[in-house]
N, C-alpha and C positions, 0 to 999 in steps of 0.2 A: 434525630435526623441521621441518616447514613448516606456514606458519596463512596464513589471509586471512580478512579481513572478509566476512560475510556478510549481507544486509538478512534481519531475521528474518522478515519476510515470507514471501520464498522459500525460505528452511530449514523451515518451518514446511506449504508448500505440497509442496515435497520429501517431507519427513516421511510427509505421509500421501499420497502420489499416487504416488511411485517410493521408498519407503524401502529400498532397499536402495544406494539411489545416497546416502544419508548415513549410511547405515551404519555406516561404519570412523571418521566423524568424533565428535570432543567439543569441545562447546561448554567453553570456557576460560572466557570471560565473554558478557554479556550488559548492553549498553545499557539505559538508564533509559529506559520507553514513550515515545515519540512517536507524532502522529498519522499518520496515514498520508498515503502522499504524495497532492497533491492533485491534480483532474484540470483541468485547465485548456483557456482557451480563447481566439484572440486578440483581444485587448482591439477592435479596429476588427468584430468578429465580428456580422450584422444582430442586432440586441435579440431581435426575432419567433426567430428561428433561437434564439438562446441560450436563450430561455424554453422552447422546444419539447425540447433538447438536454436542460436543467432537470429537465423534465416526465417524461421516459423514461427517466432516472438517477432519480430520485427516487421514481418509480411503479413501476418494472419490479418489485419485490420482490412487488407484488399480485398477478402475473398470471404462472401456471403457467411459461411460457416464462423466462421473464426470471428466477424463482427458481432453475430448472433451471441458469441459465447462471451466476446468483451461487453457487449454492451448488458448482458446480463449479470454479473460483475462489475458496473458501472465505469468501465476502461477504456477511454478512447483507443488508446495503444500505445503499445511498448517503441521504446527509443532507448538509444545508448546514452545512458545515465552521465552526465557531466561529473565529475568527483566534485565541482563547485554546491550542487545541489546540498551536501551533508554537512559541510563548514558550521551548519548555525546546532546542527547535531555534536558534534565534536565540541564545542562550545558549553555543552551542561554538563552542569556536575550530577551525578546520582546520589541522594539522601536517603538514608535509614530513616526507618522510624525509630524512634528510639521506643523498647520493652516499657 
């Protein structure tokens, strides 16, 4: 028997956009929610530009186009990420496998 981690994200996008490509799998377990990864931007980034970047992530859900594109990506829409959201992230520890 073989397993690998899977971000439920993509199993979830799988699921309904090619289900037959997860077909043959079972889910064993399933992590406690996290928020979703966040989108980021480099900190020296012009302010003007990142307000703008802001703007279009955060509006697109209003306007035909941009629902079309989240909802194809399975997204209702982007909101400014609370730093509470990652607490249960910060929380685990990372393991090796051990050779």
């Amino acid at each position: 028997m073989d397993g690998a981690c899977v971000d439920g994200l993509i199993y979830d996008y799988l699921l309904w956009r090619a289900p037959a490509s997860v077909a043959g799998l079972r889910v064993a377990e399933r992590s406690a929610p996290f928020g979703m990864p966040p989108l980021v931007v480099p900190a020296r980034l012009d302010p003007r530009l990142r307000r703008q970047l802001a703007d279009v992530l955060f509006h697109m859900h209003e306007e035909e186009g941009g629902r079309r594109l989240l909802d194809s990506l399975l997204i209702d829409r982007f909101i400014p990420a609370a730093d509470t959201l990652y607490r249960s992230v910060r929380g685990l520890r990372l393991h090796r496998l051990q050779p």
